[in-house]
N, C-alpha and C positions, 0 to 999 in steps of 0.2 A: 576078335572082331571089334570089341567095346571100345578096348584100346586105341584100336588103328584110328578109327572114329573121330576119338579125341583128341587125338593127335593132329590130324587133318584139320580137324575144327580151331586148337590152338595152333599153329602154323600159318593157316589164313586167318585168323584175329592178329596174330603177331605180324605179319605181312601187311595189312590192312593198317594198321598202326603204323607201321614205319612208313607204308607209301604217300600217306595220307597229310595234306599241305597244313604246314601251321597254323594256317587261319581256321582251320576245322579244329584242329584241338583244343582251340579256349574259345570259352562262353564273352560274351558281350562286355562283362564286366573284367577281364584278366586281358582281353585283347586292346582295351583303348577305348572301346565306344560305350563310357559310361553313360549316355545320356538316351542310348534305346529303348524302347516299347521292352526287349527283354531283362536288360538291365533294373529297370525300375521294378518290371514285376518280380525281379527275383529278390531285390532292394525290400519291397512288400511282403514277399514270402515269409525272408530272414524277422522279417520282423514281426510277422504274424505268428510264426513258430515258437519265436521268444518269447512273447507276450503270452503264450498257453503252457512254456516251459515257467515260467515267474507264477502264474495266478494257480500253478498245482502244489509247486513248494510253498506257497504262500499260505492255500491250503492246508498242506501237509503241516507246514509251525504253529499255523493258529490252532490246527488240532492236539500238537503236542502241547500248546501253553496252556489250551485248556485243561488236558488231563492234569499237568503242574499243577495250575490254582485251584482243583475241584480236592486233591489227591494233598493238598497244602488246608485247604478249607477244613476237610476230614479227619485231618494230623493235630488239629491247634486244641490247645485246652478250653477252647471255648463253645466248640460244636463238640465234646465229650461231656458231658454231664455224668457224675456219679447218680445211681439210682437210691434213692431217696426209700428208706426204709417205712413201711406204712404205720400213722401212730396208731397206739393200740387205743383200742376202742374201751372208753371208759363207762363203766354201767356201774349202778348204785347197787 
């Protein structure tokens, strides 16, 4: 019965698709009319999306460059100090 269902349901999505006039299957920006209310706003999207894809990686490196120079800082012979043996206490 599940089957049958979905068979029907892709049948008429595939039918729907094939009847369906060119001008419905591209968006504003693939049909010609780049200069639309749609067009723009999708123009806006793409670039809103990118600008939150750049400022996570951006993120993401500056946090790796930190651990680098903290984990470099830690390594160098200059923040290791040998522990300095206490002088002995001189009494008469």
């Amino acid at each position: 019965m599940l089957r049958k269902a979905i068979r029907r349901c892709a049948t008429t999505a595939l039918v729907a698709t094939i009847a369906a006039p060119p001008s419905l299957l591209a968006c504003a920006t693939c049909f010609g009319k780049s200069d639309s209310d749609l067009a723009r706003g999708m123009n806006w999207g793409i670039l809103s999306l990118l600008s939150v894809v750049i400022f996570v990686l951006g993120g993401i490196a500056t946090f790796f460059i930190y651990l680098a120079k903290r984990a470099a800082a830690t390594s160098s012979p200059e923040a290791v100090q040998p522990m300095a043996a206490p002088e002995p206490s001189k009494q008469p």
